[in-house]
N, C-alpha and C positions, 0 to 999 in steps of 0.2 A: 517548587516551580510547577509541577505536574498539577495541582490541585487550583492553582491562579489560572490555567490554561484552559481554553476552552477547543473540543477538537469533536469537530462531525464527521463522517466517514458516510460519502454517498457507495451508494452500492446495491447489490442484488445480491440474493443467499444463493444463486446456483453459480455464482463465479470464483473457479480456484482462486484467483487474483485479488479478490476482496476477503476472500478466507484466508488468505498469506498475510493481508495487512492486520485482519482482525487478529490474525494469530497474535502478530508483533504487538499489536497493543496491548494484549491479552499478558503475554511476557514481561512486555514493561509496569505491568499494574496499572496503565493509563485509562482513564475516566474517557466518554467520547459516546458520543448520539450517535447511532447507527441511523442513517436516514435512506430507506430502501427507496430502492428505483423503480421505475416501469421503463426499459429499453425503446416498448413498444410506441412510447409516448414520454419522452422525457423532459425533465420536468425545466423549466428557465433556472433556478439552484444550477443543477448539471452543466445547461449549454452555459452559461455565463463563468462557469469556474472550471469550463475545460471547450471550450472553444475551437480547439486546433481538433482533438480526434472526437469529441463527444462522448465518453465513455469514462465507465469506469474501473478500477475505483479511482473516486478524488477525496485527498484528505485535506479539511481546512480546516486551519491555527490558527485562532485567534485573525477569522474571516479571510486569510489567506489562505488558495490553494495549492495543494501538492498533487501532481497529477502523475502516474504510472507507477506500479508496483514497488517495482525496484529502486525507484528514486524517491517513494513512498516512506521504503523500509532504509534505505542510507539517511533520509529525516528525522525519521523518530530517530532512530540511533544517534545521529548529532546532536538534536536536540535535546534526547533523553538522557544524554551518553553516562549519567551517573547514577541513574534509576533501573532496575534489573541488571538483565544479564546485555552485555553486547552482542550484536549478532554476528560481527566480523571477530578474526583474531586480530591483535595487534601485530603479528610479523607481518609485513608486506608482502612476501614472497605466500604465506598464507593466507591472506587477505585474498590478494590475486584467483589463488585458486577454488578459495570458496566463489569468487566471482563469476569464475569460470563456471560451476556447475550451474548455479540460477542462472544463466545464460545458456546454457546446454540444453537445463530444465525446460525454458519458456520458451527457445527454438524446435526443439524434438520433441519433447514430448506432449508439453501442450497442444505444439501446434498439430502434430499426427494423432490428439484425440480429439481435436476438432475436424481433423480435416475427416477422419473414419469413423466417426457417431454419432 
């Protein structure tokens, strides 16, 4: 499946949020064109396949887009869900809680080394 797929990954090298997604891909063995951005001038690719906030990263399969990190990483996961490792566990109740921290993650901590550096 992963080798019939075709997946680009808009993005810039100084954003955690596209290094979270590279990572996943990276995990899953998946193939995929890093196509770096300029924020300061982005590009019609970008506005056109993330519209609502402008940014990235956006990952697009087979010319559809998946837009925000973490809805990023629950994609491949679905999509991949038979190639590497999973990124959730299967108990729910642990599920949940891994959820919990990338959520903690992107509220606190991201946002207080944006907000202080």
């Amino acid at each position: 499946m992963a080798g019939e797929d075709e997946l680009k990954l808009l993005g810039t090298w100084a954003s955690p949020w596209v290094s979270r997604v590279k990572l996943a891909l990276h995990l899953k063995g998946l193939s995929y064109e890093n196509v770096e951005q300029d924020l300061d001038n982005k590009s019609d690719l970008l506005l056109a396949s993330n519209p609502v906030h402008k940014k990235v990263p956006v990952l697009i399969h087979n010319g559809k887009p998946i837009c925000e990190s973490v809805v990023i990483l629950e994609y491949i996961d679905d999509a991949y869900g038979t190639v590497g490792p999973s990124f959730l566990p299967v108990d729910p109740y642990e599920r949940a809680i891994a959820r919990f921290w990338v959520d903690y993650i992107d509220q606190k901590v991201y946002s207080y080394s944006v907000l202080c550096c």
